[in-house]
C-alpha positions in Angstrom: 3.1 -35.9 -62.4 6.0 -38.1 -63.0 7.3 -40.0 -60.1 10.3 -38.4 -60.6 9.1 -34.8 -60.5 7.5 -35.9 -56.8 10.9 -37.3 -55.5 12.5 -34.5 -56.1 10.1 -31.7 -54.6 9.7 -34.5 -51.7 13.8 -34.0 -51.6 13.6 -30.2 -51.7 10.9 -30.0 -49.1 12.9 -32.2 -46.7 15.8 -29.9 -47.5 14.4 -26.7 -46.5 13.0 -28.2 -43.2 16.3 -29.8 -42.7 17.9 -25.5 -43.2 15.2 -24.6 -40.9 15.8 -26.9 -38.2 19.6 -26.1 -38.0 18.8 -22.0 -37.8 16.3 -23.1 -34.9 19.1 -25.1 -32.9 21.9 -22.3 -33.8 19.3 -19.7 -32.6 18.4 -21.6 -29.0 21.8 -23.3 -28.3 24.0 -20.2 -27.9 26.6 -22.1 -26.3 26.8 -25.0 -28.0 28.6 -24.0 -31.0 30.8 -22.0 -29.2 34.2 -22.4 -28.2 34.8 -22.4 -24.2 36.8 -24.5 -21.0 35.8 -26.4 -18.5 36.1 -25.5 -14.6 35.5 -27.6 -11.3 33.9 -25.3 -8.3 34.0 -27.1 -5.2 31.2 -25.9 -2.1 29.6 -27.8 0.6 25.6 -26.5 -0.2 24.7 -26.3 -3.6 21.5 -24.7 -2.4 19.3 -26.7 -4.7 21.0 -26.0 -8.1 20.4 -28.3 -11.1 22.3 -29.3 -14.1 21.8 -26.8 -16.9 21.2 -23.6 -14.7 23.5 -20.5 -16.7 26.7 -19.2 -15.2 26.6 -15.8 -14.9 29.7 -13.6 -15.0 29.5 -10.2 -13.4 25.6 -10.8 -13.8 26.0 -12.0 -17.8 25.2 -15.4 -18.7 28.9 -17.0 -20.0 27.8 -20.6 -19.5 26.3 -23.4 -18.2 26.1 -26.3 -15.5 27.1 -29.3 -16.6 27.1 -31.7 -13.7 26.8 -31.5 -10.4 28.0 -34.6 -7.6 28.9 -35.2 -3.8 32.0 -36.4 -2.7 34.3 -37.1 0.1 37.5 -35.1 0.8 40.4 -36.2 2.9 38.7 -35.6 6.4 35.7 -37.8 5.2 33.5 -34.5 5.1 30.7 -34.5 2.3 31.3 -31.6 -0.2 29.6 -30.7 -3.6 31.6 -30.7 -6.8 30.3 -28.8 -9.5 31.5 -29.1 -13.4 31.1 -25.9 -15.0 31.3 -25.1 -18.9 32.1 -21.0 -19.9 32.9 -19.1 -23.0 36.1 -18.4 -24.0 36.2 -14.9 -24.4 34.6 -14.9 -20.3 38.2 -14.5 -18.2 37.9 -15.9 -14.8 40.1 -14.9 -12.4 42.0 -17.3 -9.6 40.8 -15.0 -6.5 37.1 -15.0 -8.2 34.4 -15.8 -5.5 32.1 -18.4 -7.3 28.8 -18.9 -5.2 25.0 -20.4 -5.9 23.0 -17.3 -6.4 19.1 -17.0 -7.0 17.4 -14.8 -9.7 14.9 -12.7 -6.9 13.7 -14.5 -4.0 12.2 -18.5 -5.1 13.7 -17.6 -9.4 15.8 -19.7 -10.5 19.4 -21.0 -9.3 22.4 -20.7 -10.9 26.3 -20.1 -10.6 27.5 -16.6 -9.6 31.0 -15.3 -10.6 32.4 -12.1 -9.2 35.0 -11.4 -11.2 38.6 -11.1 -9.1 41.4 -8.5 -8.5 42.1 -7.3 -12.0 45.4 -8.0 -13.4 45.6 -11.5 -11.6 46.0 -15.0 -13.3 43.3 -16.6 -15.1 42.4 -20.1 -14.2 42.5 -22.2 -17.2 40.6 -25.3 -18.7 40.4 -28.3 -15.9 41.3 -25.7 -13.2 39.4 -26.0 -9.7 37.9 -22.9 -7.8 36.8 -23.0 -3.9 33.2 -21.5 -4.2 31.7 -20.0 -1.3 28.6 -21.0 0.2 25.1 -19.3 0.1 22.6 -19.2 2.6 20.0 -21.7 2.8 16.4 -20.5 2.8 16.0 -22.5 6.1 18.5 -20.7 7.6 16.9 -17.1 6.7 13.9 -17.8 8.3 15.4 -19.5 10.9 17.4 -16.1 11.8 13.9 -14.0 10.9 12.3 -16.4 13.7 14.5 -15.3 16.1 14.2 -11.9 15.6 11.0 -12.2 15.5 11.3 -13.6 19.0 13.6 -11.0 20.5 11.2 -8.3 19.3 8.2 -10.0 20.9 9.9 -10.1 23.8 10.9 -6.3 23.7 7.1 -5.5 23.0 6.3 -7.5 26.2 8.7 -5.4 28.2 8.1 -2.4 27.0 4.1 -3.3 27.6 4.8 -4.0 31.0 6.8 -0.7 31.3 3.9 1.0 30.1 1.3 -0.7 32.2 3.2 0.4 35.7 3.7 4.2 34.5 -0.3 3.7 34.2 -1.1 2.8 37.6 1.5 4.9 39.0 4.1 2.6 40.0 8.0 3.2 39.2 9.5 6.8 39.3 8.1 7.7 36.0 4.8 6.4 37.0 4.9 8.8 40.3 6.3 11.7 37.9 3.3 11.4 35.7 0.7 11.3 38.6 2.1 12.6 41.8 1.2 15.6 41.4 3.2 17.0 44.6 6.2 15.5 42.9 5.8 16.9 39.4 5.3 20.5 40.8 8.3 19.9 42.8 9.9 19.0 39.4 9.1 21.9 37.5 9.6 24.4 40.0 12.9 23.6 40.1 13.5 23.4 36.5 11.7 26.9 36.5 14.4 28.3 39.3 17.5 26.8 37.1 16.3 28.4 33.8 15.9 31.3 35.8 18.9 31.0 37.9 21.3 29.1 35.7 24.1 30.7 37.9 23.2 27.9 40.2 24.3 25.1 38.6 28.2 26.9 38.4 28.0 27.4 41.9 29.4 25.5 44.9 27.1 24.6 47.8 27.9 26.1 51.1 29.2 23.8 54.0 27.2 23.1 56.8 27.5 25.3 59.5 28.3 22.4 62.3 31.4 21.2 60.0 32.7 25.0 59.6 32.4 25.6 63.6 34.4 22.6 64.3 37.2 23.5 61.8 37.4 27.1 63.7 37.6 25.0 67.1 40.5 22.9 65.7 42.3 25.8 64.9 42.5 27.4 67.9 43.6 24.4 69.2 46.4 24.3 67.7 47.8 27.9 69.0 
C-alpha cells in the first residue's frame, strides 16, 4: 500500500468520526444551537439550585441556568440573582411567577415558570423578573415537628380524658358507671320520646308565688 492510499483512508476515517461527533453534540445540546434571550430572576433562597439545572415553562424544559450569584440590594439585604437562558419561541410573560421548584421530593432543582395573565407583555432579552421564594426543606420539617407536637399533646389530653371516664371521675365518668344516674338518664329520655308534648310545654308556677299574686290583688281593691 502506497503511503498515499493510507493518508487518504487515515483522512477519510478522521472525517467520518469528525460527522459523527457533530450529530452526537447536535443530538445532546438541544439548546445550544438554538436561538433564545437571556433573563435575570431575582429571589432571596435559591433552595440549593446549581448552574445548568433546565427551566421549565408550564412544566416543559425551555432552557437552562446559566449562573447563579449573591448580592446586595439598596437596604444591604443579601438576595440571589439568577441568569437564566430560554428559547425563543417560549413567551414569558411580565406577571409570570418564577420560583425554585424540585422534580418529586430530594429530584433535582430547577427553575419553575408559570406562565402569566394571557394577553400581557412579554419581558424581553436582559429583562429582570421578581421570583418568588420556595420553601426550604428545613422549614417543612420544622412545621411537620410542630405538628407533630400539637398532636402529641392532643393524644395526652385526650388519654387523660379517657383515663378519668375509667375510674369514674368527671360527669361522663359518673354517666358511664353510676348506675342510679344512668337509669335516671334514660328514664327520662324514655318519658320525652314518649311524651314529646313536654318539651312544648311551659312549667307550672309554684304554688307559693301564685298565692301571693292573688294576695296582692286584693290588695289593691
Amino acid at each position: 500500500m502506497k503511503p498515499i492510499e493510507f493518508e487518504v483512508r487515515i483522512g477519510v476515517f478522521v472525517l467520518i468520526g469528525i460527522i459523527i461527533l457533530i450529530v452526537i453534540i447536535f443530538s445532546i445540546g438541544d439548546f445550544f444551537f438554538k436561538p433564545g434571550y437571556y433573563l435575570y430572576v431575582i429571589l432571596t433562597f435559591a433552595n440549593g439550585v446549581q448552574e445548568s439545572a433546565p427551566v421549565r415553562l408550564a412544566g416543559v424544559e425551555v432552557g437552562e441556568l446559566k449562573e447563579a450569584g449573591v448580592f446586595k440590594d439598596e437596604t444591604g439585604q443579601t438576595k440571589v440573582k439568577l441568569h437564566i437562558w430560554v428559547m425563543s419561541e417560549a413567551k414569558v410573560e411580565k406577571d409570570a411567577k418564577v420560583c425554585i421548584n424540585t422534580l418529586g421530593l430530594i429530584g433535582e432543582k430547577y427553575v419553575e415558570i408559570i406562565p402569566g395573565t394571557p394577553g400581557s407583555e412579554i419581558l424581553k432579552d436582559g429583562d429582570t423578573v421578581i421570583g418568588t421564594d420556595s420553601i426550604s426543606v428545613e422549614q417543612i420539617t420544622r412545621k411537620g415537628y410542630d405538628v407533630a407536637v400539637k398532636l402529641e399533646k392532643v393524644v395526652d389530653s385526650f388519654d387523660s380524658i379517657l383515663s378519668q371516664v375509667k375510674s369514674g371521675k368527671g360527669t361522663v365518668g359518673k354517666l358511664v358507671f353510676d348506675e342510679a344516674l344512668y337509669n335516671e338518664v334514660e328514664a327520662m329520655v324514655k318519658d320525652i320520646k314518649n311524651n314529646p308534648w313536654k318539651l312544648l310545654s311551659k312549667p307550672s308556677q309554684p304554688k307559693e308565688k301564685t298565692e301571693d299574686k292573688a294576695g296582692s290583688n286584693k290588695g289593691k281593691f
